[in-house]
C-alpha positions as CSV (number, residue, x, y, z in Angstrom):
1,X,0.0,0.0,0.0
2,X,1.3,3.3,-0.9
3,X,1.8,5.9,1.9
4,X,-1.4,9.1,2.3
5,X,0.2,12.5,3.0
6,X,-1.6,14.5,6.2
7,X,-0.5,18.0,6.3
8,X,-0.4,19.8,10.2
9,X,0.4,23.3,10.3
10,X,2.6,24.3,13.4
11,X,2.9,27.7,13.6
12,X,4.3,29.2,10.2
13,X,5.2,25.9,8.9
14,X,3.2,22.7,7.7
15,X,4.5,19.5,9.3
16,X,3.7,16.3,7.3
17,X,2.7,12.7,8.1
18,X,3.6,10.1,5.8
19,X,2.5,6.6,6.4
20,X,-0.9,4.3,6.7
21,X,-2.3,2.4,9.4
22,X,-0.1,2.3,12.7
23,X,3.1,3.6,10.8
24,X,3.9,7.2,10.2
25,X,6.6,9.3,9.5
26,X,6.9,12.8,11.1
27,X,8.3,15.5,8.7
28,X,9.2,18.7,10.9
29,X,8.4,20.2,14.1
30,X,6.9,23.4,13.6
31,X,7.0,26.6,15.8
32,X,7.6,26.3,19.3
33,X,4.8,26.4,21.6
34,X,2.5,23.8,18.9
35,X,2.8,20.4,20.5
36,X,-0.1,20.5,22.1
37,X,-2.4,21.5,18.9
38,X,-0.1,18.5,18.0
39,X,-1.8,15.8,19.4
40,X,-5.1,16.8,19.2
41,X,-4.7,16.9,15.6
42,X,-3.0,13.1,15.6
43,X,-6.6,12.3,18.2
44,X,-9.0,13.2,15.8
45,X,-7.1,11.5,12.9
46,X,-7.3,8.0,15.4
47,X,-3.3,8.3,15.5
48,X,-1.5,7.5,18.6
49,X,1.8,8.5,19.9
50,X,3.6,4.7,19.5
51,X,2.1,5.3,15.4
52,X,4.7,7.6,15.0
53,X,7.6,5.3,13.7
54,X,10.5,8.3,12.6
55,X,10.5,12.4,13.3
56,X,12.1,14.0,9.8
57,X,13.8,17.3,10.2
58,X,14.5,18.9,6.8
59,X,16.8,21.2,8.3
60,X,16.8,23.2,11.6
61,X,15.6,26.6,11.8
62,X,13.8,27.4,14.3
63,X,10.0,27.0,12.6
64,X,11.2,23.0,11.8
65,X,12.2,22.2,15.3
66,X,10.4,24.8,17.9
67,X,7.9,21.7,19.2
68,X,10.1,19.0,18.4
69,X,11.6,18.2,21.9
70,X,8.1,18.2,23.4
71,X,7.1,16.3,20.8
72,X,9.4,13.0,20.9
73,X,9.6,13.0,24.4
74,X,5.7,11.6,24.4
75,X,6.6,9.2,21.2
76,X,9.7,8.3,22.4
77,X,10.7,7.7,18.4
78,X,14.2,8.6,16.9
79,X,14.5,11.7,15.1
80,X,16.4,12.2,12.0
81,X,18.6,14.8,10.7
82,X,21.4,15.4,8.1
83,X,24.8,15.5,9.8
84,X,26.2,18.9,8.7
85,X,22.9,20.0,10.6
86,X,22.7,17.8,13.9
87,X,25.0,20.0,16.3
88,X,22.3,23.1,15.0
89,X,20.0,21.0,16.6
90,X,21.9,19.5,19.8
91,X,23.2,23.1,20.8
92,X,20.0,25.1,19.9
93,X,22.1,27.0,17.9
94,X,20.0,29.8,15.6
95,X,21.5,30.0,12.3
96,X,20.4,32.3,9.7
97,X,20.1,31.8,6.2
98,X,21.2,34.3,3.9
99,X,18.7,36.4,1.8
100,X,18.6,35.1,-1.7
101,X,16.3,38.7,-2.7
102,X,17.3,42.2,-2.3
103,X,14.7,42.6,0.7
104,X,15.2,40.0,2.3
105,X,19.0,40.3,2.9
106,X,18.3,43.7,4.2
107,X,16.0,41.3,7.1
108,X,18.7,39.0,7.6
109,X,21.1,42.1,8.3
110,X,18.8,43.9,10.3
111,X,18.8,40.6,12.3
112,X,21.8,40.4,13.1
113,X,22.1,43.0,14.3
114,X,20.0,42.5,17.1
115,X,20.9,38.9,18.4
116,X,19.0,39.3,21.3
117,X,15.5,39.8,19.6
118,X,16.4,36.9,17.4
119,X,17.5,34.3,20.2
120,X,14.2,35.3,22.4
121,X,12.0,34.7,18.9
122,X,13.8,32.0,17.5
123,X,14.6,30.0,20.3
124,X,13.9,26.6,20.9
125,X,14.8,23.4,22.7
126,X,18.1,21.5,21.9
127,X,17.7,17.7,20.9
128,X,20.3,15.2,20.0
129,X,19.1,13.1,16.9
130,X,19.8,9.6,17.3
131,X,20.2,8.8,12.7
132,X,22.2,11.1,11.1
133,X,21.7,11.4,7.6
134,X,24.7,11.5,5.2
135,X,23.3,9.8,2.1
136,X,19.9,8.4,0.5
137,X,18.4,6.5,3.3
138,X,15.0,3.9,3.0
139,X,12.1,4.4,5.3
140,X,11.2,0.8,4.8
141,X,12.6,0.2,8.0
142,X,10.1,2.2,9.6
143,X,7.2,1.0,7.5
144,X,6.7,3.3,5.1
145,X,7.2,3.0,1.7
146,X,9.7,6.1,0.8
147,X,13.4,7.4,1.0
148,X,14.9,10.2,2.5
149,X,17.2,12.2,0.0
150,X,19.8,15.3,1.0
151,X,18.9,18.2,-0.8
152,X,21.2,21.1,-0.5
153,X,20.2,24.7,-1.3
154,X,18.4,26.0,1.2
155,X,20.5,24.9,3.9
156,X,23.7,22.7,3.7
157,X,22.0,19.9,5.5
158,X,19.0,20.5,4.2
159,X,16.5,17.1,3.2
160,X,13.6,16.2,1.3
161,X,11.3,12.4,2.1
162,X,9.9,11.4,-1.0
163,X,7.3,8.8,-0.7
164,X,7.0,5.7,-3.8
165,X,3.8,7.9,-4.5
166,X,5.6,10.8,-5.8
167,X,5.5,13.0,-2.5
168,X,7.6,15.2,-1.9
169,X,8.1,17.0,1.5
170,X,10.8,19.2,0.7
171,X,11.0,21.9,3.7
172,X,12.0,25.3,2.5
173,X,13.4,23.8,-0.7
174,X,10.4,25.5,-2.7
175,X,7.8,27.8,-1.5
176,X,4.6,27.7,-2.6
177,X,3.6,31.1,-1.1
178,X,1.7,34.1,-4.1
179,X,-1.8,32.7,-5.4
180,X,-2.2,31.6,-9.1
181,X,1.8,30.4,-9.2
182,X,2.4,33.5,-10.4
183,X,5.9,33.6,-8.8
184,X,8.7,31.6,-8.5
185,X,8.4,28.5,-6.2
186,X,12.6,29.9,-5.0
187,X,12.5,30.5,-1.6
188,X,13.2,33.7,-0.2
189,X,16.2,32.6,2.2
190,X,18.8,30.0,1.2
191,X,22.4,29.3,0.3
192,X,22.4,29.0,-3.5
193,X,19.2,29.6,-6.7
194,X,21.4,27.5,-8.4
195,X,22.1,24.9,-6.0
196,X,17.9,25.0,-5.1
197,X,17.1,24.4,-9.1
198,X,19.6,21.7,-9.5
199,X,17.8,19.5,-6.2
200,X,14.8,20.2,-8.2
201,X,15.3,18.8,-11.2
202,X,17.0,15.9,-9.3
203,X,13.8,14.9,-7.8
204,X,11.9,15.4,-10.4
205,X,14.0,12.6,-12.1
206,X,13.4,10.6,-8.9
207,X,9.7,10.2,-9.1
208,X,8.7,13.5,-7.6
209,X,5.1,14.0,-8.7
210,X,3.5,16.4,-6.4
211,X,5.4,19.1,-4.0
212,X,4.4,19.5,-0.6
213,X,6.7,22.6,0.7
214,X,7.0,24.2,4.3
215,X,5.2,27.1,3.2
216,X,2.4,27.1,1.2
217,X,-0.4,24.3,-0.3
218,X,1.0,21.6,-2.5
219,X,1.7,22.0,-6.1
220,X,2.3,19.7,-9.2
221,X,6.1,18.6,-9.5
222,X,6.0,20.0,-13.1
223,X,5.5,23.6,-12.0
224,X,9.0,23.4,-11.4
């Protein structure tokens, strides 16, 4: 059976669930402060906290990991992240992304220039991730049908689960964020345009039928 897609927004950011039955994969964390909305949503949905087989982080920034700690501390499940990326998460350590638009490299410098505002709104708790990703790794160990692929651009560690459906939860990879797709799915924040097009096209060639981003509804793979 191929794996259903739920979409949870925490916060700013939509969370995914990948999986069927009594197996699901977690795909970020959300804002800080969400857990609780959490699991009610997982309640009414008939999903319990042992269901959840695997926590996903595409990369950590503060609106992927805010609620994770309270989160896996009731599921008790591993969490995964890519390596260049786990002592982010294990210190708490708030990292900004560059600006990949005129405006919004005059936010990231207005920022940093008041580290104080930005560690009291972008904290969040520090977790250790027990799998860290380096390469292409199978969820079939967890029960789902799908594969976990890095996919730089955004962020150095940043990664994308794509299900044998075509699913792809990609993060902050691509933005889905002006009505009518009149812009371009580029996020706003990220290391490299080019690096970001090239992970596109590489999931595309990996089955990638429909794009489920952190920001924004989902969108046909094609758009692209």
């Amino acid at each position: 059976m191929l794996p259903i897609v739920r979409r949870i927004r925490l916060g700013i950011t939509n969370c995914y669930l990948l999986g069927q039955d009594r197996a699901w994969v977690l795909v970020d964390a959300g804002n800080r402060g969400w857990a609780g909305h959490f699991w009610r949503k997982l309640a009414a949905w008939d999903c319990r906290p042992p269901d959840l087989r695997l926590i996903v982080i595409t990369h950590a920034h503060f609106d992927h990991v805010g609620s994770l700690a309270a989160i896996r501390s009731r599921c008790d499940c591993p969490v995964a992240v890519h390596r260049l990326e786990a002592s982010w998460l294990a210190d708490g350590r708030i990292v900004l992304p560059p600006g990949l638009r005129r405006h919004t490299q005059i936010l990231i410098d207005l920022a940093r220039r008041h580290p104080r505002l930005v560690r009291r709104w972008y904290r969040f708790e520090p977790v250790k991730a027990e799998i860290l990703v380096e390469q292409e790794i199978s969820l079939a160990p967890f029960g789902i049908a799908g594969r976990v692929l890095h996919t730089p651009g955004h962020t150095p560690g940043s990664l994308s689960v794509l299900s044998e459906a075509g699913d792809a939860m990609v993060g902050d990879l691509a933005v889905n964020l002006v009505p009518f797709g009149l812009a371009s799915h580029a996020p706003p924040f990220g290391d490299s345009v080019a690096l970001i097009r090239r992970q596109w096209r590489r999931l595309q060639d990996a089955g990638a039928r429909r794009i489920h981003p952190a920001h924004g509804r989902w969108f046909d793979a094609a758009r692209l």
